[in-house]
C-alpha positions in Angstrom: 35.6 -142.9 -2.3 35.7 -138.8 -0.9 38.9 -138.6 -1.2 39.4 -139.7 -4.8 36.2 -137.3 -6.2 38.0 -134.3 -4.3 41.5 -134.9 -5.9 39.1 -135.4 -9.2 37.2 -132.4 -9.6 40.0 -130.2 -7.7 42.2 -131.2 -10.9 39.8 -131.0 -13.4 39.6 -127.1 -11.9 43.0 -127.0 -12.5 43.7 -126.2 -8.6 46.5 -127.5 -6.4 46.0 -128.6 -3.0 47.7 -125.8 -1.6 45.2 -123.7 -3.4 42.7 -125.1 -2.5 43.8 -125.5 1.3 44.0 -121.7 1.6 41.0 -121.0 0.1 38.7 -123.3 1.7 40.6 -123.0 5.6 41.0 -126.9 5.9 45.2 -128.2 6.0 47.0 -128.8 3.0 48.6 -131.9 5.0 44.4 -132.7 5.8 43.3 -132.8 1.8 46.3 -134.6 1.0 45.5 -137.1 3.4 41.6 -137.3 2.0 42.8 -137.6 -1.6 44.9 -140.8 -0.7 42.2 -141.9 0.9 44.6 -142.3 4.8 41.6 -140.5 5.6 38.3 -141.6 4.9 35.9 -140.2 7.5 35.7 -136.5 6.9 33.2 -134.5 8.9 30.4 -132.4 7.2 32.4 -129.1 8.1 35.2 -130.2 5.9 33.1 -131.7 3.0 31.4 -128.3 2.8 34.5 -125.7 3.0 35.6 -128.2 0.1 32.5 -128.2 -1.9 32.0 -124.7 -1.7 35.5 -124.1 -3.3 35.1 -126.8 -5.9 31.5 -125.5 -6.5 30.0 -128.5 -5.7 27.0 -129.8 -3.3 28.0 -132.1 -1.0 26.0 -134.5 -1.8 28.7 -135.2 -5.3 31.0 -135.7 -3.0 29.7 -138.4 -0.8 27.6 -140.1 -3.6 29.1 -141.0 -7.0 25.9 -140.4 -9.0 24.9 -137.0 -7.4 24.9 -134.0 -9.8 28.3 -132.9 -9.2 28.4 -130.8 -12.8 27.9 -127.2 -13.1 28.4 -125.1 -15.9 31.7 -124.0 -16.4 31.2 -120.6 -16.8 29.0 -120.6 -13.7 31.6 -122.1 -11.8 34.1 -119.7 -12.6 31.9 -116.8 -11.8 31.2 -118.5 -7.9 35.2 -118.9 -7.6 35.3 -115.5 -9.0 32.4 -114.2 -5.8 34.3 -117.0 -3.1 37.7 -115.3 -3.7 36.5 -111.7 -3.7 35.5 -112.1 0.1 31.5 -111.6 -0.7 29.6 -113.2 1.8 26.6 -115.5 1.7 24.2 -112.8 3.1 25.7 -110.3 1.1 25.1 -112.1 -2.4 21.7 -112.9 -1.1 21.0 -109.2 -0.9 22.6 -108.6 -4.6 20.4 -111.1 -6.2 17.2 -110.1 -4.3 17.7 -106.4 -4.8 18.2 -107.0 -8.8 15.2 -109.4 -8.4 13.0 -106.7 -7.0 14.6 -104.2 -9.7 13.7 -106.5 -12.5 9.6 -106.7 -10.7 9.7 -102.9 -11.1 10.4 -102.8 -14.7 
């Protein structure tokens, strides 16, 4: 079940749904919904604005024994990036700048 995983790991990350409404765009009455399972066909847009706040693939979500684990200090550090308003392209560039800094050396 989605919508139980969701309400899961979005407690175990100590985030409320209104939380985790605003950061990932998708209705606080929507995520309520999902967690108590009234709705149980979410589309792949939603599944990824949620994973991507819960710092999670997708895949956890829709299959039980997926990976859905990541170091806790890592996942901080992605909330940390996600809130800050970095986008994708522009952590891309970080990591292959340092990565071409670190050839150099």
């Amino acid at each position: 079940m989605i919508g139980y995983r969701v309400k899961s790991l979005r407690e175990e990350r100590k985030m409320s749904i209104s939380e985790l409404s605003a950061k990932s765009g998708v209705a606080k009455s929507y995520i309520s919904s999902l967690e108590r399972n009234l709705q149980t066909n979410p589309t792949i847009l939603v599944l990824e604005k949620i994973s991507r706040i819960l710092c999670i693939k997708v895949d956890a979500l829709l299959n039980e024994q997926a990976d859905k684990s990541m170091d806790e200090e890592w996942m901080e550090i992605m909330q940390d990036v996600v809130g800050s308003g970095i986008s994708k392209e522009e952590m891309r560039e970080f990591i292959q700048d340092k990565s071409l800094k670190i050839q150099k050396l």
